[in-house]
C-alpha positions in Angstrom: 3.9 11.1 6.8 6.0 8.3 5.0 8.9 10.6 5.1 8.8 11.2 8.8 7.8 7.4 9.2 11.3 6.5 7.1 13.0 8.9 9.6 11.3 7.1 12.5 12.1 3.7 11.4 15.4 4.4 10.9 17.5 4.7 13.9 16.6 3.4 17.5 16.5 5.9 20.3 15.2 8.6 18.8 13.9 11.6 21.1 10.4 12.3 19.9 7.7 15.0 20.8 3.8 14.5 20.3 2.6 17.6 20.6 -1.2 16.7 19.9 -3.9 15.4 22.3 -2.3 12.3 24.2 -2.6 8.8 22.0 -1.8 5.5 23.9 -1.7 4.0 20.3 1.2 6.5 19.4 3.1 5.8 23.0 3.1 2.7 22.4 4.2 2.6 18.8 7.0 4.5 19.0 8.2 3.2 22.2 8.2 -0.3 20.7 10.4 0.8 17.9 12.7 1.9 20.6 12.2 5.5 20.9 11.7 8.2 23.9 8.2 10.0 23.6 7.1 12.9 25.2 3.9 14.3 25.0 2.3 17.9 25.0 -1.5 19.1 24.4 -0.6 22.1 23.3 -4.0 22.9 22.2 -5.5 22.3 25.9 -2.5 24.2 27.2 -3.2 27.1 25.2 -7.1 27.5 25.7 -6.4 27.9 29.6 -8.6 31.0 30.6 -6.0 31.8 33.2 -3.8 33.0 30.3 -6.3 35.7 29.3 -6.6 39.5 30.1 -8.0 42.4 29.0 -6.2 45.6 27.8 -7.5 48.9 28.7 -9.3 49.1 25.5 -10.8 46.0 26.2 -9.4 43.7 23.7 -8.4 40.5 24.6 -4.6 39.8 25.4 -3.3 36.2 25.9 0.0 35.7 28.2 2.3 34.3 25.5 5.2 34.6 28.1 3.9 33.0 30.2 2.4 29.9 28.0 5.9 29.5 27.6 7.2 29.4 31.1 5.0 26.4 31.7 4.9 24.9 28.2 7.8 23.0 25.7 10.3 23.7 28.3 13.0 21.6 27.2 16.8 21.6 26.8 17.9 23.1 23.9 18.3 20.8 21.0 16.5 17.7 22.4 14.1 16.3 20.1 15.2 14.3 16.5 11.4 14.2 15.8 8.4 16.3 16.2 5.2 15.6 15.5 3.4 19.4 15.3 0.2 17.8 14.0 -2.3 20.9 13.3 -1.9 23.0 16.4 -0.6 26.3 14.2 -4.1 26.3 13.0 -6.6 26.0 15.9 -4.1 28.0 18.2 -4.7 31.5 19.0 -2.8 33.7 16.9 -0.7 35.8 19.4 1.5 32.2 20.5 1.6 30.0 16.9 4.9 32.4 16.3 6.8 32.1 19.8 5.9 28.5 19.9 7.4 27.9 16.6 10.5 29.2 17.7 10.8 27.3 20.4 10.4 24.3 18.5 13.0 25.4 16.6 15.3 25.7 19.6 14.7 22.4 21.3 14.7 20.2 17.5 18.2 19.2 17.1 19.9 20.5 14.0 18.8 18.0 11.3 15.7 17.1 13.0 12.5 16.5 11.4 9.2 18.5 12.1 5.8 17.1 10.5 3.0 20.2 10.8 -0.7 19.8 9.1 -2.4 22.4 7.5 -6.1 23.2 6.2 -6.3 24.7 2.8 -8.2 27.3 2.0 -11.2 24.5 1.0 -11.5 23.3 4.9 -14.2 25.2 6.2 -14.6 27.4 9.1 -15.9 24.1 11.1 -13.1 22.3 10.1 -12.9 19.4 12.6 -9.6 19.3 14.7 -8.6 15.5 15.1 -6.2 13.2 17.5 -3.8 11.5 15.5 -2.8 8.0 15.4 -0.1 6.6 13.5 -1.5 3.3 11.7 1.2 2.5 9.5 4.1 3.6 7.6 2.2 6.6 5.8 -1.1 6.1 7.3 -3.0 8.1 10.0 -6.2 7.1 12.3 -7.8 10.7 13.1 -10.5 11.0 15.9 -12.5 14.5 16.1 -10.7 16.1 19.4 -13.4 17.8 21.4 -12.2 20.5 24.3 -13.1 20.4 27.4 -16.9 21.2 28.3 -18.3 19.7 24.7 -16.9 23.3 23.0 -14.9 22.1 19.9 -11.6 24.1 18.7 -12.8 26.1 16.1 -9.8 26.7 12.7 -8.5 30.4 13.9 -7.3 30.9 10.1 -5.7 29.1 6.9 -2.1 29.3 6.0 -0.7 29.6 2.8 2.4 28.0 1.4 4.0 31.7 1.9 3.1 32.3 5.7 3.9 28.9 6.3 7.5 29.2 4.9 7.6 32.1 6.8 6.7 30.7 10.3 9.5 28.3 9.5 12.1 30.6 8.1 14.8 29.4 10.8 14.5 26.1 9.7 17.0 24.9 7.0 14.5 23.2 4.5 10.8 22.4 3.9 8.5 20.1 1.9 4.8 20.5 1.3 2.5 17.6 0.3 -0.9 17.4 -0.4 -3.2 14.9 1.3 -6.4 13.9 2.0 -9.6 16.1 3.4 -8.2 19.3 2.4 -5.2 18.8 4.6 -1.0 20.2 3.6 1.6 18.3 4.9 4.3 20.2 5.9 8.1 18.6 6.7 10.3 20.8 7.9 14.1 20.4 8.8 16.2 22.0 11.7 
């Protein structure tokens, strides 16, 4: 976080995407230093029943396509700054790859991409949070609850490896260890 918070605090009008639950706290932070912020709940997005269907053999299928049609639809290269949060880890599997991608195609080249994720120590109730930026390396989290009272439940735990490999288009990556069993990942375009 202190890196990404350097990056932010280092320029003004800096494009930035949020792409966890909505945070006036974070809108109003980083508009006050002078930056554009839009916001995504991916994570909402995502758990839309609509997107679900059932193969013949009755699995379950989820319409990654489409999830993208109506999801980070943005011009190519736009952001300096995205803040990924923990998404990759509560999303269902079948769109944590696509959506990468398209990260990586709307980050500008040099752009900065701050992920979280659990180590293997988490848990299977492993609380998903809202983020709030406190300070220059310091988070507020708040337990994010889905709609209905259902909490999203950790789909799986990624290693350093399959990390690096999600990000493989990216030029560069940094892990860090933080608290509550948590990785930081920071990831250049």
């Amino acid at each position: 976080m202190g890196q990404m918070w350097n990056t932010l605090s280092s320029q003004e009008g800096l494009c930035v995407l949020d792409l966890g639950a909505t945070s006036a706290s974070n809108i109003t932070r980083l508009t006050e230093m002078g930056h554009r912020i839009y916001s995504e709940d991916l994570l909402v997005a995502s758990a839309d029943p609509t997107l679900v269907s059932e193969a013949a053999d009755g699995t379950r299928i989820l319409d990654s396509t489409r999830f993208l049609a109506e999801n980070l639809v943005y011009p190519a290269a736009h952001f300096d700054c995205v803040l990924a949060w923990s998404f990759a880890d509560y999303m269902d599997e079948s769109l944590v790859r696509p959506v990468v991608e398209r990260l990586w195609s709307v980050t500008k080249p040099g752009g900065v991409l701050l992920a979280f994720f659990h180590m293997k120590d988490a848990g299977p109730d492993a609380p998903c949070y809202r983020y709030h930026l406190a300070g220059q390396d310091m988070l507020e989290t708040q337990p994010l609850v889905s709609g209905k009272g259902a909490s999203f439940k950790l789909q799986r735990v990624f290693n350093n490896r399959h990390i690096e490999g999600l990000f493989r288009d990216f030029s560069s990556i940094k892990f860090f260890l933080a608290r509550y069993n948590i990785r930081e990942a920071l990831v250049i375009r």
